[in-house]
C-alpha positions in Angstrom: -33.0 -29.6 66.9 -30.7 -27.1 67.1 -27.5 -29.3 66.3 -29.2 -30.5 63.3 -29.8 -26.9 61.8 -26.6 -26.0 62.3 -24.9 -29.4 61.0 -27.4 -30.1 57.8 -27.0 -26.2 56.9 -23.3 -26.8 55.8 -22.5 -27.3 52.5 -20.8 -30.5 51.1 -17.7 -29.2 51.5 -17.6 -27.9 54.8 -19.3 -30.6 56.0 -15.9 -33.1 54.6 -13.9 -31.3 56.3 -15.7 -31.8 59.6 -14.5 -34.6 62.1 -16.8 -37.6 61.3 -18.6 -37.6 64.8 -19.8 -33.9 63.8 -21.4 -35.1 60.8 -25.1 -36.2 61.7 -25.6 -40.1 61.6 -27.9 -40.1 59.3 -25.9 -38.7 56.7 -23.0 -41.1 57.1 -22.5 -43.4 53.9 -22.1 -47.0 54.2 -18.6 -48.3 53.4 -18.5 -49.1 49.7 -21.2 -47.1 48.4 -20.1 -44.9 45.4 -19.5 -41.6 46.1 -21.8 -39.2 44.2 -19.2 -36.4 42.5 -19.9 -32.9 44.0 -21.7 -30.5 41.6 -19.2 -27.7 40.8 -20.9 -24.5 39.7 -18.9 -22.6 36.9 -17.8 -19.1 37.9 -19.2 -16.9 35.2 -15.6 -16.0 33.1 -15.8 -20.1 32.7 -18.9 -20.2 30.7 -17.8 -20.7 26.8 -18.7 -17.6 25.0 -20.6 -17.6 21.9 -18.3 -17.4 18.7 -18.9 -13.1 17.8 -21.2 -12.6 14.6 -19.5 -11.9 11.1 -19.6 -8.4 10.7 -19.6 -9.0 6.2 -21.5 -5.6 5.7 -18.8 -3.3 6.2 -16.2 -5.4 4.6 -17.9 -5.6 1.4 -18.5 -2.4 1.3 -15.0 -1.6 1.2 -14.3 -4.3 -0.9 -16.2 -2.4 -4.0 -15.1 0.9 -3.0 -11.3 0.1 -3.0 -12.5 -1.9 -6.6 -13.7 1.9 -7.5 -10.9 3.9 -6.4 -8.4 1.6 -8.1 -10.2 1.4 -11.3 -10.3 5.5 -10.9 -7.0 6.3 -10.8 -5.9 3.6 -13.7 -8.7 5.7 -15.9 -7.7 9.1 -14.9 -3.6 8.0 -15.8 -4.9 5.8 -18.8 -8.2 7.4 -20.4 -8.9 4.3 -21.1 -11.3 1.7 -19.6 -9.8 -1.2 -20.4 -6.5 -1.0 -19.0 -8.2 1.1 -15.7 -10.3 -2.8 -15.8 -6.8 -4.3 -15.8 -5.1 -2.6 -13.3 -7.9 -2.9 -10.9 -8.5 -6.8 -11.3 -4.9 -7.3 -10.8 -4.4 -5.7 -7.8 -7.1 -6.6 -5.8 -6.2 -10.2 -6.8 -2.8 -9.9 -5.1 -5.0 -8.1 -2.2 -7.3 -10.7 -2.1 -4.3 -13.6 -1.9 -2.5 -11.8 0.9 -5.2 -11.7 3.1 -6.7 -14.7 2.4 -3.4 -16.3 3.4 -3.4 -15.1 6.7 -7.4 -15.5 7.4 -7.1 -19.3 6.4 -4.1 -19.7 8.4 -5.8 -17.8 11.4 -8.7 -20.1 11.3 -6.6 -23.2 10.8 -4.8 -22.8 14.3 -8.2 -21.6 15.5 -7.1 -17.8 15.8 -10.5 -15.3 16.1 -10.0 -13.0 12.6 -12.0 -10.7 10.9 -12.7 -10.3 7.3 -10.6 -8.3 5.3 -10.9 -4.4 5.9 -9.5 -3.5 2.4 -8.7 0.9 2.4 -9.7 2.8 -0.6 -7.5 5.8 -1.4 -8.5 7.2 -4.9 -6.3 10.6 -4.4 -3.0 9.1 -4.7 -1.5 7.4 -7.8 -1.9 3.5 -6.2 -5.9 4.2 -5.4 -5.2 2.2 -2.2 -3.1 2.0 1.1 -3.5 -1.9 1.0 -5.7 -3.8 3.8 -6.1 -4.5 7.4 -7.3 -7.6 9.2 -8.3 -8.1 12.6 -6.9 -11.1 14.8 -6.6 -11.7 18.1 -3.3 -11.1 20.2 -4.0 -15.1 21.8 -1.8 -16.7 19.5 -0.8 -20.8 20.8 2.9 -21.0 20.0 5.1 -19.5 17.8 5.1 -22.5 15.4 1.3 -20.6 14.5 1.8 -17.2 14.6 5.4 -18.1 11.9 2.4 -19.7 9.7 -0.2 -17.1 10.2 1.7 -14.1 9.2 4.0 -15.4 6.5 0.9 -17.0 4.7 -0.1 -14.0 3.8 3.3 -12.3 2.1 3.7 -15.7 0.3 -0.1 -16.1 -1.2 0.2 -12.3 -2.5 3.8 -12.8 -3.9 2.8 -15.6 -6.3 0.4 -12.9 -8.4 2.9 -10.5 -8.1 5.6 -12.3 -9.8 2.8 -13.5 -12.1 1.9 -10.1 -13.1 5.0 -8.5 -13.4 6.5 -11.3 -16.2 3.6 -11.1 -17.7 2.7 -7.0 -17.7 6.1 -6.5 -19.1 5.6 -8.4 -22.5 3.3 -5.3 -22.9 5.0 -2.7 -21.3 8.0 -0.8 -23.8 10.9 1.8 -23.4 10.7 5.3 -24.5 12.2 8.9 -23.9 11.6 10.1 -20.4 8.5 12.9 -20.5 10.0 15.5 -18.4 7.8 16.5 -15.3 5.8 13.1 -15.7 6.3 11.3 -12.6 8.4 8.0 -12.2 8.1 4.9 -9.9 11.3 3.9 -8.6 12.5 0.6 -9.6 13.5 -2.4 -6.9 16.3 -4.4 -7.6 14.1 -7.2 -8.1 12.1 -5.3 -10.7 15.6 -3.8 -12.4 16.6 -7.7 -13.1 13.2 -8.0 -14.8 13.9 -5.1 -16.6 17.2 -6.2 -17.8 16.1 -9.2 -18.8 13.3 -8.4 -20.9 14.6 -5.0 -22.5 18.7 -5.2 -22.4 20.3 -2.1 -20.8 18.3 1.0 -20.9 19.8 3.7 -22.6 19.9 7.4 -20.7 17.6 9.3 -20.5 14.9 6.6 -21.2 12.8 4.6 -19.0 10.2 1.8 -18.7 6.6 2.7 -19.7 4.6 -0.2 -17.5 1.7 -1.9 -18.8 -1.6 -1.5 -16.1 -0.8 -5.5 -15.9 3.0 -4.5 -14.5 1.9 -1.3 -12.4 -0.3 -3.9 -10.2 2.6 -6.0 -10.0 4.8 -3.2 -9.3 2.4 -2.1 -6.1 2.3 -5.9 -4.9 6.1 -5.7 -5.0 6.1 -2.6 -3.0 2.9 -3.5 -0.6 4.7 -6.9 0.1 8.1 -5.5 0.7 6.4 -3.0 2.9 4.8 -5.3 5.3 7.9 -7.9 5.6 9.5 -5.2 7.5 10.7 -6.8 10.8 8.9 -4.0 13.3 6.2 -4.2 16.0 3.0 -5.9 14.4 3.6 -6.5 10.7 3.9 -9.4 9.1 8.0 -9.0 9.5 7.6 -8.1 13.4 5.4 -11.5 13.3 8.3 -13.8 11.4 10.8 -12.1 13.2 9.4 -12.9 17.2 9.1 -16.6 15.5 12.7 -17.1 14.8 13.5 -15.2 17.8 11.4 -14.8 20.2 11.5 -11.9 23.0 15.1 -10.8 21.5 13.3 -9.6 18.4 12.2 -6.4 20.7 16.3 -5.5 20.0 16.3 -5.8 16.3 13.1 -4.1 15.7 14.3 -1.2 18.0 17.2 -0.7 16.6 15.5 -1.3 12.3 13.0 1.5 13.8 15.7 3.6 15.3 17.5 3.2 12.0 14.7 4.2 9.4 14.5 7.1 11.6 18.0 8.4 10.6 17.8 7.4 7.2 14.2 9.5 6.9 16.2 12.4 8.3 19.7 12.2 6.6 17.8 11.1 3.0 15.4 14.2 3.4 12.6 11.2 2.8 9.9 13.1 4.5 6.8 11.0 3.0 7.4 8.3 5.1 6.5 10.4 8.4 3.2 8.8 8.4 4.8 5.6 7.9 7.3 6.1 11.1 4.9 8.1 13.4 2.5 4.6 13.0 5.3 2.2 13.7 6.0 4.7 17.2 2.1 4.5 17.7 2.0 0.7 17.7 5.6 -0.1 19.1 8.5 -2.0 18.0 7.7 -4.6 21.2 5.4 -7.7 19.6 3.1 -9.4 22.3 4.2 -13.2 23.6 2.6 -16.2 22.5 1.0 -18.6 25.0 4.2 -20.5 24.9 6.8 -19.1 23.6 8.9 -22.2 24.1 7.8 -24.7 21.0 10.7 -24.2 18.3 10.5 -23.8 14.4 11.6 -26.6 12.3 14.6 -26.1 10.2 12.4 -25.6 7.2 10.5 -22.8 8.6 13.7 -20.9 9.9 15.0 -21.0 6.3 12.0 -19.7 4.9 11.5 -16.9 7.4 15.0 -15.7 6.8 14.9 -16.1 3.0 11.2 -13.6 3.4 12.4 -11.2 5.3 16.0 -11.1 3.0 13.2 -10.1 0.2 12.9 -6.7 1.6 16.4 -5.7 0.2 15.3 -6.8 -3.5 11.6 -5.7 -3.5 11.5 -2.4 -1.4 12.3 1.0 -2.8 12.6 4.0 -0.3 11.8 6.3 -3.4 8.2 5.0 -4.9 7.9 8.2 -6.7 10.2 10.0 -8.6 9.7 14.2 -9.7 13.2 15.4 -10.2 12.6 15.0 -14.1 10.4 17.8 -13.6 11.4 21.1 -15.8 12.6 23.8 -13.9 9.7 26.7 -13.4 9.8 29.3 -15.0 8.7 32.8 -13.9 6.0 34.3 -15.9 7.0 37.4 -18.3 5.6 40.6 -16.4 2.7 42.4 -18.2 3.7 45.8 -19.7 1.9 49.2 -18.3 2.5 50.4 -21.2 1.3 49.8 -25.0 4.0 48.8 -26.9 5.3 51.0 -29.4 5.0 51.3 -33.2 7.9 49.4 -34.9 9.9 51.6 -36.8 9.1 52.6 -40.5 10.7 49.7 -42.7 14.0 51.0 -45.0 12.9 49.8 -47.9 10.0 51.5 -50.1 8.6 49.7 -52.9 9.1 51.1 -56.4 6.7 53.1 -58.5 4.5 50.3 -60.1 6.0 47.7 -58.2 3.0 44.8 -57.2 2.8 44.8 -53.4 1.1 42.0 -51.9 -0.5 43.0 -48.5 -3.1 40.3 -46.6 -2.8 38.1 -49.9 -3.8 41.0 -52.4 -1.7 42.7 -54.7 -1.7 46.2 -55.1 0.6 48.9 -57.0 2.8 50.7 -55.3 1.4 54.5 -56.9 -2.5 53.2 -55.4 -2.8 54.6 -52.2 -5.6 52.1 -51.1 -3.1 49.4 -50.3 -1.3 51.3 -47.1 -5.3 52.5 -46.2 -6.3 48.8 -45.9 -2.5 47.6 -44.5 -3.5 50.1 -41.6 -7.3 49.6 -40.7 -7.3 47.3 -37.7 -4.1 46.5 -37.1 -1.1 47.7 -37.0 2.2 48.5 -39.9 4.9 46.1 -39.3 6.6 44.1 -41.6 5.1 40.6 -41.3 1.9 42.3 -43.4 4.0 44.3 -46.3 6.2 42.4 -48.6 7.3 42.5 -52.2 6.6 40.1 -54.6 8.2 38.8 -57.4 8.4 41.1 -60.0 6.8 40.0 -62.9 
């Protein structure tokens, strides 16, 4: 009684790996029975997890509030509502592109994303700082994360271009307004400018329709995040086409921007740098880093991150036109004197005209009245004609 306790106590498993004579008889299968398949319980990190909830609230609410801010700014610029409608449905379309590119991507190779997280600035002169999404670091190969972050450059590119041919078929050349600030000008946007307006004379510059600003912050938004460092959408094309040596080249682009900040006196982009050190030029692996890109998305890659030289300016905003200040004339402590008593006298019956009146010279009302409440100078005691 004992023996059986102790032997029908075992699991299945120990009880296999028993000698056969320790295994009770009546537990011994006939030869040529099926063998039932042991029930394996799941440990609990193998249990699927449910797919997380859409958070849409919070997305949509910055949605319309970067619709606001945009629309603010183009009215405060503009004062007018119409072209503040313009330049705010134009750039949230090229918003809307980007990140739909890489969200559809994202849930093509089955990638967990978020929603758009668009950022509403309304202080600056852009009324946004662009838009975030959230994606998981579990990327396949490198084959998806090449797709998933170049979709996104190359959807908001086409209404950029779109925007910017068009917008300058409005858009005209005058004098420069001195202390009106400037956007600097891309090379890409310098051919456009060429070829729709000739060479600019000095001293003159491009006045941009609301339809070519938004184009002008797509061009500068896209050019911005095709920078080859840590996690934008350049640090993703670049660990594609590389692979772990891309941790080199984005060291030394970040070690590089950092001199040119310094030596250029570019201090606005100290946000921009201290962010890039905060994240890290190092871009996580894939699963397997070892499936190649085709020869068609190697050229592709190459030719996006090439459009960083031709669509990025370091100087987005220009002041030097500004007029030099001036210090203010220092009030007197004094009360200013009389001026002195004019040389010339008018002649005896002479007309004097005085505060559009005419007097004779022998009346003594006229120099009463040229007195009372203000004071004798010449401006106020003239000649006329003689008649």
């Amino acid at each position: 009684m004992d023996e059986y306790s102790r032997l029908s106590g075992r699991d299945e498993v120990e009880r296999e790996s028993l000698p056969p004579l320790a295994i009770p008889v009546w537990e011994i299968r006939p030869i040529g029975e099926a063998q039932e398949p042991p029930i394996v319980c799941p440990l609990r990190e193998e249990f699927p997890s449910p797919p997380p909830r859409t958070n849409w609230q919070v997305p949509l609410f910055l949605f319309v509030a970067t619709c606001v801010s945009t629309f603010w700014v183009a009215w405060i610029d503009t004062l007018r509502w119409d072209y503040a409608a313009i330049y705010s449905i134009c750039l949230m379309t090229i918003l809307v592109s980007h990140e739909a590119g890489h969200f559809v991507q994202a849930k093509r190779y089955r990638v967990r994303a978020s929603l758009p997280y668009f950022i509403p600035f309304p202080l600056g002169p852009i009324g946004t700082l662009g838009a975030v999404i959230g994606m998981s670091s579990h990327v396949h190969h490198r084959r998806a994360l090449f797709d998933i972050g170049i979709s996104g450059p190359l959807a908001g590119l086409i209404p950029t271009l779109i925007f910017c041919v068009a917008g300058l078929q409005w858009s005209y050349v005058d004098v420069i307004i001195p202390g009106h600030p400037r956007f600097g000008e891309p090379i890409l946007l310098k051919w456009l400018f060429r070829w729709q307006f000739g060479e600019i004379p000095p001293g003159h510059d491009v006045y941009l329709h609301p339809m070519a600003w938004a184009g002008w912050v797509g061009l500068f938004i896209t050019s911005l995040n095709l920078i080859p460092i840590g996690q934008l959408d350049g640090g993703h094309i670049l660990y594609a086409l590389m692979g772990r040596d891309a941790r080199r080249v984005a060291t030394g682009l970040l070690m590089a921007a950092v001199a040119l900040v310094v030596v250029s006196a570019y201090w606005w982009w100290l946000p921009m740098l201290l962010l890039l050190f905060l994240l890290g030029p190092k871009h996580p692996p894939t699963a397997d880093d070892r499936i190649p890109l085709d020869v068609g998305r190697r050229i592709l890659g190459w030719l996006m991150l090439g459009f960083v030289v031709v669509g990025f300016t370091p100087r987005p905003v220009i002041l030097e036109d500004r007029p030099p200040r001036q210090r203010p004339t220092p009030r007197p402590e004094y009360r200013m004197p009389l001026p002195p008593t004019p040389e010339w006298e008018p002649e005896e019956h002479q007309p004097i005209l005085v505060d559009n009146t005419l007097f004779r010279a022998n009346d003594p009302s006229w120099f009463a009245r040229s007195l009372k409440g203000k004071e004798f100078s010449k401006d106020n005691l003239f000649a006329a004609a003689p008649s």
